[in-house]
C-alpha positions as CSV (number, residue, x, y, z in Angstrom):
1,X,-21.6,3.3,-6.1
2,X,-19.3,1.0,-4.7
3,X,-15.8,1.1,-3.6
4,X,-14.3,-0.9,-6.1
5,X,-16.4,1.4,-8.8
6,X,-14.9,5.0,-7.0
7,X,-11.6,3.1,-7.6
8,X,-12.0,2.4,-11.1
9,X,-13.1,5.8,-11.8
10,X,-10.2,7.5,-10.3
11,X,-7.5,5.3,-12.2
12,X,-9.5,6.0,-15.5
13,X,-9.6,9.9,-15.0
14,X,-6.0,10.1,-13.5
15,X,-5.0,8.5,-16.8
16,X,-6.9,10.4,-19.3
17,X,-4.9,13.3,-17.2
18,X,-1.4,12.2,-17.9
19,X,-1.3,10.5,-14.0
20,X,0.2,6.9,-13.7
21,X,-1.9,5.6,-10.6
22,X,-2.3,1.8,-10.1
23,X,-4.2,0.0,-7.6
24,X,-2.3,-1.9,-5.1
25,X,-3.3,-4.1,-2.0
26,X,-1.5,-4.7,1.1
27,X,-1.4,-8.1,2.8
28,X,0.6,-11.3,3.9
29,X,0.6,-14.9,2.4
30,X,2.8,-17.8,2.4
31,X,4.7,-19.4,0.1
32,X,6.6,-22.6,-0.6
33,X,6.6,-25.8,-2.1
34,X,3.0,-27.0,-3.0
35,X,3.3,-30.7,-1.7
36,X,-0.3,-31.6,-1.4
37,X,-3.4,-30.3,-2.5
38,X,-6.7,-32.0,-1.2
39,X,-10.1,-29.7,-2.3
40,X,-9.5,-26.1,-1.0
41,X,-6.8,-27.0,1.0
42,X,-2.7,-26.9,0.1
43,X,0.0,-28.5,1.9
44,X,3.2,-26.8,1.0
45,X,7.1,-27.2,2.3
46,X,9.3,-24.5,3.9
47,X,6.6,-22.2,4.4
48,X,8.0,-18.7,4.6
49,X,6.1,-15.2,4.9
50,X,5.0,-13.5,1.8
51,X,4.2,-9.6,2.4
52,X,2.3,-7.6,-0.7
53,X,2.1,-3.9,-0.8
54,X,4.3,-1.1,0.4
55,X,3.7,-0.9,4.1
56,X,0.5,-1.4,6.1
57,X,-1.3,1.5,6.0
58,X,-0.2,2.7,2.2
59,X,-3.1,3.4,0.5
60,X,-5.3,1.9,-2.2
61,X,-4.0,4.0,-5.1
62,X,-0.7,5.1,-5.7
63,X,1.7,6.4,-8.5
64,X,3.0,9.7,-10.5
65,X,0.7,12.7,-10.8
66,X,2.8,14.7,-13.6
67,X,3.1,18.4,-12.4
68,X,4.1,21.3,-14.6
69,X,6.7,23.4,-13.0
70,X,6.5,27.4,-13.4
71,X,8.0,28.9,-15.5
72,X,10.4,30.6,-12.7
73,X,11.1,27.2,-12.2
74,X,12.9,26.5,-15.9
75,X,9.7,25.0,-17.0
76,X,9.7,21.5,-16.7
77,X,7.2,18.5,-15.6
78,X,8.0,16.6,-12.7
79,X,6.5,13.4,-11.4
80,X,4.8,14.1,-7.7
81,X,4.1,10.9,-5.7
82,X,0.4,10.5,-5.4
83,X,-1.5,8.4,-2.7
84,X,-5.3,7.7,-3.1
85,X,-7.3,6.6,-0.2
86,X,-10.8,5.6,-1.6
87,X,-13.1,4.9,1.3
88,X,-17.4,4.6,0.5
89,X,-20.5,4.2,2.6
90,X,-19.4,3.7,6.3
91,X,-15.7,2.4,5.5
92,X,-13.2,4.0,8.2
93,X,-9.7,5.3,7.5
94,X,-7.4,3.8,9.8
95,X,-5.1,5.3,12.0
96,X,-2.1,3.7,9.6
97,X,-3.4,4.8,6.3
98,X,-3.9,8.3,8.1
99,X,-0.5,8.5,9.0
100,X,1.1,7.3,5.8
101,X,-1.5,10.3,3.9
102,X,-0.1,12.2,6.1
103,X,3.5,11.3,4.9
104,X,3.0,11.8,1.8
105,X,1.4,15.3,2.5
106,X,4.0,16.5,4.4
107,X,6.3,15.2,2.4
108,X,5.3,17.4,-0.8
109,X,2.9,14.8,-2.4
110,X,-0.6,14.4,-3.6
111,X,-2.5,12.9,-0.6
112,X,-5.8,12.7,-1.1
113,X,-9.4,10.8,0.7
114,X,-11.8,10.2,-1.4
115,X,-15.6,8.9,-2.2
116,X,-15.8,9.9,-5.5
117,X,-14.7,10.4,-9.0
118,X,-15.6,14.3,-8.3
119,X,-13.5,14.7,-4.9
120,X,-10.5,12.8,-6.5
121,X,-10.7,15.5,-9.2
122,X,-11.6,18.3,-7.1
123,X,-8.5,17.5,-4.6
124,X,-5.8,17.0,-7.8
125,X,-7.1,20.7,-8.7
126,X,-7.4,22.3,-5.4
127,X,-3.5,20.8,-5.1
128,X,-2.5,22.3,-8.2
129,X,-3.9,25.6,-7.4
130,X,-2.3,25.6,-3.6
131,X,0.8,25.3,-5.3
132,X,0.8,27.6,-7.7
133,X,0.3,30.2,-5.0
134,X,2.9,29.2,-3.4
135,X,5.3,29.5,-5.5
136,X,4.0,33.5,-6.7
């Protein structure tokens, strides 16, 4: 399985769950005035830096997990920010995507690593259930 298939999973599952999770990629471009275009190559005018994503180092997922509060909590559903980190074969987490899991962790979010449909599950669950104890 691939990287891009993990990913695809996940998003699938997380929506079938009531989850709002979208892919998103981090990166820089430019952008300006196309004034010339010759093959694969494109002149453009007042080029100016372009930056994608939310901060180098957020992960590849990321959304709304919808979380059912207790009922000694009045018994609504809230929306807990979720950050997906989807990483197969010998892919390494970097030290910035580690630190912005670790943000949302500690933070109160979903923050999870993962190679497979299974662990993303798994990890949602095992999330679930660490907060229901808490909260006893």
């Amino acid at each position: 399985m691939s990287e891009k298939k993990a990913t695809e999973e996940v998003l699938l599952e997380a929506s079938k769950s009531g989850a709002r999770l979208f892919r998103q990629n981090v990166g820089m471009g430019w952008a300006g005035k196309v004034v010339g275009r010759r093959g694969n190559l494109m002149t453009i005018q007042n080029p100016r830096p372009l930056r994608a994503g939310l901060t180098v180092g957020s992960s590849d997922i990321v959304g709304i997990t919808p979380v059912e509060i207790t009922e000694d909590m009045v018994g609504q559903t809230i929306g807990v920010f979720t950050a997906v980190e989807v990483k197969y074969g010998r892919t390494a987490t970097t030290e910035q995507q580690i630190r912005f899991l670790g943000m949302v962790e500690k933070l109160g979010g979903i923050s999870l690593r993962v190679k497979t449909l299974k662990e993303y599950v798994s990890g949602v669950s095992d999330w679930m259930k660490n907060k229901t104890r808490r909260s006893q």
